[in-house]
C-alpha positions in Angstrom: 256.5 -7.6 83.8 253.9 -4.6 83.3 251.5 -3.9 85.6 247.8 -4.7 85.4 245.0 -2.3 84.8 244.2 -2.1 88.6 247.7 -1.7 89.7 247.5 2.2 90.6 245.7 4.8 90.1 245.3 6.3 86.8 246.7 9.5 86.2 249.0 12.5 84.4 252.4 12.3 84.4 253.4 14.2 87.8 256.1 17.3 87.8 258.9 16.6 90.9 257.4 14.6 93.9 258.1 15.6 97.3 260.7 12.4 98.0 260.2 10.6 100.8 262.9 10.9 103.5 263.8 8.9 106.4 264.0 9.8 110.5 267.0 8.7 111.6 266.6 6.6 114.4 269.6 4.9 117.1 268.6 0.9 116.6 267.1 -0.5 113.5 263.9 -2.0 114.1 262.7 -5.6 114.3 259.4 -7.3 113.2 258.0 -8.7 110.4 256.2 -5.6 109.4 259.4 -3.9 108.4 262.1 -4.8 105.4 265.6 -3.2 105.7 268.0 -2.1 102.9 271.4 -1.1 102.1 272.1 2.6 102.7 274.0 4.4 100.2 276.3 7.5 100.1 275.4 9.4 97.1 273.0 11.7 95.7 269.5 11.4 95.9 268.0 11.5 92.8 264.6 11.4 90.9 264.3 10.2 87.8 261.7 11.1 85.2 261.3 9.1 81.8 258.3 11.0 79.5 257.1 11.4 75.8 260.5 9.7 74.8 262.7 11.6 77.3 265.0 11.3 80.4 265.2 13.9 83.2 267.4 13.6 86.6 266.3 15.7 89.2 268.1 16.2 93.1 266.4 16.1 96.0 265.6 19.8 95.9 264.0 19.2 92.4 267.0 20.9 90.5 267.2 19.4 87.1 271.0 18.0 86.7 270.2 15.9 83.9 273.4 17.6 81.7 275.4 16.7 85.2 274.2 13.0 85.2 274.0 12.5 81.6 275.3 8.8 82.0 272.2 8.3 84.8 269.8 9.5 82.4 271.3 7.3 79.3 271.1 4.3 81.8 267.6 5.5 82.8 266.4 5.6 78.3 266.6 1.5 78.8 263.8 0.8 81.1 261.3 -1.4 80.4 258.6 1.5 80.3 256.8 4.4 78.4 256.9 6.5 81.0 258.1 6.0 84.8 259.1 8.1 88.2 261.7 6.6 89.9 263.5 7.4 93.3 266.9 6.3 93.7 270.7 7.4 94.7 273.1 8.2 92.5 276.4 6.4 93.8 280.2 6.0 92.5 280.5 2.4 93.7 284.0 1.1 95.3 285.7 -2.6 94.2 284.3 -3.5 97.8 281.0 -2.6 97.2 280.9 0.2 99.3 279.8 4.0 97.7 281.9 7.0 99.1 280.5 11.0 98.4 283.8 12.2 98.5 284.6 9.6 95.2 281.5 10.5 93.9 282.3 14.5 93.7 285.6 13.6 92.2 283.8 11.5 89.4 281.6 14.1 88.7 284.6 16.6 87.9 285.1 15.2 84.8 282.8 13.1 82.5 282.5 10.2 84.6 281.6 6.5 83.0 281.5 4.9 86.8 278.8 6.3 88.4 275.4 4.4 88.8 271.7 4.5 89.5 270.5 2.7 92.8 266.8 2.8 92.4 265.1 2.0 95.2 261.1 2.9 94.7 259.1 3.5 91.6 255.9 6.0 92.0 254.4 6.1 88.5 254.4 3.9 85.4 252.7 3.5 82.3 250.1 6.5 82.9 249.2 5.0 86.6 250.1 6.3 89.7 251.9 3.6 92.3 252.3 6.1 95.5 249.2 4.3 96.9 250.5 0.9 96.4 252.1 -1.4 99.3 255.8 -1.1 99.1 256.8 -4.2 98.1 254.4 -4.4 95.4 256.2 -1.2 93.8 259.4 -2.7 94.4 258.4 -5.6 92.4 257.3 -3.5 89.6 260.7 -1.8 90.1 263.0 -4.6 89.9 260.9 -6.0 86.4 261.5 -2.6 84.6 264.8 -1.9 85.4 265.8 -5.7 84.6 268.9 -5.6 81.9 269.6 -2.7 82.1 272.7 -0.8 84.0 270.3 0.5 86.2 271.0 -1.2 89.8 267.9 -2.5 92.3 268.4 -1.8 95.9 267.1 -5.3 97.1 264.9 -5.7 100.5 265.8 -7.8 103.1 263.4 -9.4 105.5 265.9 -10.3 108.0 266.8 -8.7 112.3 267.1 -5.4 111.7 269.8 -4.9 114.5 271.4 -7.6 112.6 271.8 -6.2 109.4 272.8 -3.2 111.0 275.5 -4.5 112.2 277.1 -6.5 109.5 276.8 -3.5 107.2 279.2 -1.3 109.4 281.3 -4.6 109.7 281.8 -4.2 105.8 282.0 -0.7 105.7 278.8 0.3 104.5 276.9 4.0 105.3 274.7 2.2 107.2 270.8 0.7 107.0 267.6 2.3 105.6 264.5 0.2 107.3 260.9 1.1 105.8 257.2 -0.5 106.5 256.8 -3.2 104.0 253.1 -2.4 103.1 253.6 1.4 103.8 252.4 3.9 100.8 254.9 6.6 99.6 255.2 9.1 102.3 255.7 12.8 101.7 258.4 14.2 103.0 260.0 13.1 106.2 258.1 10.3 108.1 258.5 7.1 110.4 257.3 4.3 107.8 261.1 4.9 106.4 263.8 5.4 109.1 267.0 4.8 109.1 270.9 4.3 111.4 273.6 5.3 110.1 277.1 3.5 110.9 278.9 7.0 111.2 277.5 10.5 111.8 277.3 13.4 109.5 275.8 16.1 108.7 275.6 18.8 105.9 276.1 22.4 107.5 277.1 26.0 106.1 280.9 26.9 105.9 281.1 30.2 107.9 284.6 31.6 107.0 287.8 29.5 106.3 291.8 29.6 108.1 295.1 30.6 106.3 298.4 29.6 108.2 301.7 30.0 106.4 300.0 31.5 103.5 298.2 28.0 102.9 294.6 26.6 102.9 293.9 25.2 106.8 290.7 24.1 106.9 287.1 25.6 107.8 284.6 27.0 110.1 280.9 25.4 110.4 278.1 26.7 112.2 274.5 25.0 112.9 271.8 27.3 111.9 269.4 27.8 115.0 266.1 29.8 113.6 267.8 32.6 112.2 270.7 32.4 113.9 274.2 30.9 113.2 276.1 28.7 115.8 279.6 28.1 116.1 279.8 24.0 115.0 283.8 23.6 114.9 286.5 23.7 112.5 287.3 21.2 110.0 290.8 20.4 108.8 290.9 16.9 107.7 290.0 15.5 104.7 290.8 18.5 102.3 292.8 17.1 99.2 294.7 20.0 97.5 292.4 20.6 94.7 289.8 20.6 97.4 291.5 23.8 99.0 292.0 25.6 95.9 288.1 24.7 94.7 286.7 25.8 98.0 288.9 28.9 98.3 287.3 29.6 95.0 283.9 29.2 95.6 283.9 31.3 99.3 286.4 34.2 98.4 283.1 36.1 96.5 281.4 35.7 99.8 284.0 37.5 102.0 282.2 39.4 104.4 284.0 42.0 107.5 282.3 40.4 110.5 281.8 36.5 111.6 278.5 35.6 111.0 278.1 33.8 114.1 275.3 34.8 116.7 278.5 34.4 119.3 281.8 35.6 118.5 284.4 33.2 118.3 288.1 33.3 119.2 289.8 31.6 116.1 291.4 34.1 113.1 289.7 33.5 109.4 288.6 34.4 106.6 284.8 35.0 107.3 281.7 34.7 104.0 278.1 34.6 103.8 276.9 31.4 105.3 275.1 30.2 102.4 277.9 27.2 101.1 277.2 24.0 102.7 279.3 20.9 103.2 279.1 17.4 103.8 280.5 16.5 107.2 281.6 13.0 108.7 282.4 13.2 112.9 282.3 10.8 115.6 280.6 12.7 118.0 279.1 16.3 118.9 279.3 18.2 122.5 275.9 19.0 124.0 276.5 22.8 123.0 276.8 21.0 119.1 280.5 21.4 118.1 281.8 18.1 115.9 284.8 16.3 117.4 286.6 14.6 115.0 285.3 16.2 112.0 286.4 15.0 108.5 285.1 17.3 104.9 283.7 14.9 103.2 282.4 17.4 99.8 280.3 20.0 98.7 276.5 19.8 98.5 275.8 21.5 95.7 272.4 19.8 95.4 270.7 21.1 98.2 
């Protein structure tokens, strides 16, 4: 199905929209006026199909196209002449569950299993959908990306709390709920919220430890204004190639001096702030250091 003349407005073909994000939130909301989906753990993505070409963009608006060239070769099969899609790149397990920490390790090599969750669409055809109620552009969605190996992230109208719950029963990252006649939102808003089933976090690696002469974790911090604060250290989760990759990547950033606003006791090797990693913990002190803390990856994409 193509939309009709009035669906839209008609206009350009955009350059990188400002995705919409979602506030997280402690309960998922009830009510009719709200429809709840599955939330994914992967990278958000925008994907732009023009004048006979394909173009993957992160969250940030960097173009990784070459890094998800089997997104974009999925993405050339939409019904459509030209669309904007917003969506999650995921590396989905047998259970049906999506982990980062697989997805990184897919995208090491040239991987065949990851997959395209789209989950809005903002322009097709020369018209601009960003105005439209939201389940109107996820019907227009679901028809264009129909056959194809592109996946739809259906809706459910169902108790939020509900849904909630199930998904972490099942293992799932948890549940995305968003205003069912809402418009697109810029940026961060509270048409789209969200709860996730564990908590995490992406924060800068500060400096990382060396006991016995091998790789033993790292340092976060939790940036405060200009300032850098002490967040915990980190050393589960690290498979061996993950040592030697991040070792890598934050020995060129050695710096003399911890880069902390407040000195810390531990011994490490200290670096510029300016990697960041994806953190998973169950909870956080009220001075915001992580207990339980688990690397999850990089983020490279923010």
């Amino acid at each position: 199905m193509m939309p009709k003349s009035s669906a839209g407005i008609k206009a350009r073909f955009p350059g990188f929209i400002e995705p919409a994000l979602a506030t997280s939130i402690e309960r998922s909301p009830r009510g009719e006026r709200w429809i709840h989906e599955i939330k994914f753990d992967g990278y958000r993505v925008q994907v732009h199909l023009s004048n006979a070409q394909v173009k993957v963009f992160t969250r940030r608006g960097n173009d990784w196209t070459k890094r998800f060239d089997k997104i974009a070769s999925d993405a050339w099969h939409i019904a459509a002449g030209s669309a904007v899609i917003d969506g999650e790149v995921v590396a989905p397990a047998d259970d049906g569950t999506s982990d980062f920490s697989v997805l990184q390790n897919e995208l090491k090599g040239r991987s065949t299993k990851i997959v395209l969750v789209a989950f809005d669409l903002l322009y097709l055809n020369g018209r601009d959908l960003r105005q439209l109620p939201l389940h109107q552009r996820k019907a227009l969605l679901k028809s264009v990306v129909a056959e194809t190996d592109v996946q739809f992230s259906e809706s459910f109208e169902v108790d939020g709390p509900e849904m909630f719950k199930h998904a972490c029963k099942t293992g799932l990252e948890g549940v995305v709920s968003k205003v069912r006649d809402s418009r697109y939102p810029q940026g961060r808003s509270n048409d789209w919220v969200k709860v996730t089933c564990r908590q995490r976090e992406t924060l800068p690696i500060a400096g990382f430890a060396i006991k016995a002469n091998r790789f033993d974790g790292i340092y976060i911090g939790r940036r405060r204004g200009d300032e850098l604060i002490y967040a915990g250290k980190v050393d589960h989760g690290f498979t061996p190639d993950d040592a030697n990759e991040l070792q890598d990547r934050l020995k060129p950033l050695i710096r003399k001096s911890q880069p902390y606003k407040k000195r810390i006791a531990h011994k490490g090797v200290w670096v510029e702030p300016t990697v960041l990693a994806e953190i998973e913990y169950r909870a956080k002190s009220a001075e915001g250091k992580l207990r339980h803390p688990f690397f999850k990856g990089l983020r490279d994409d923010l």
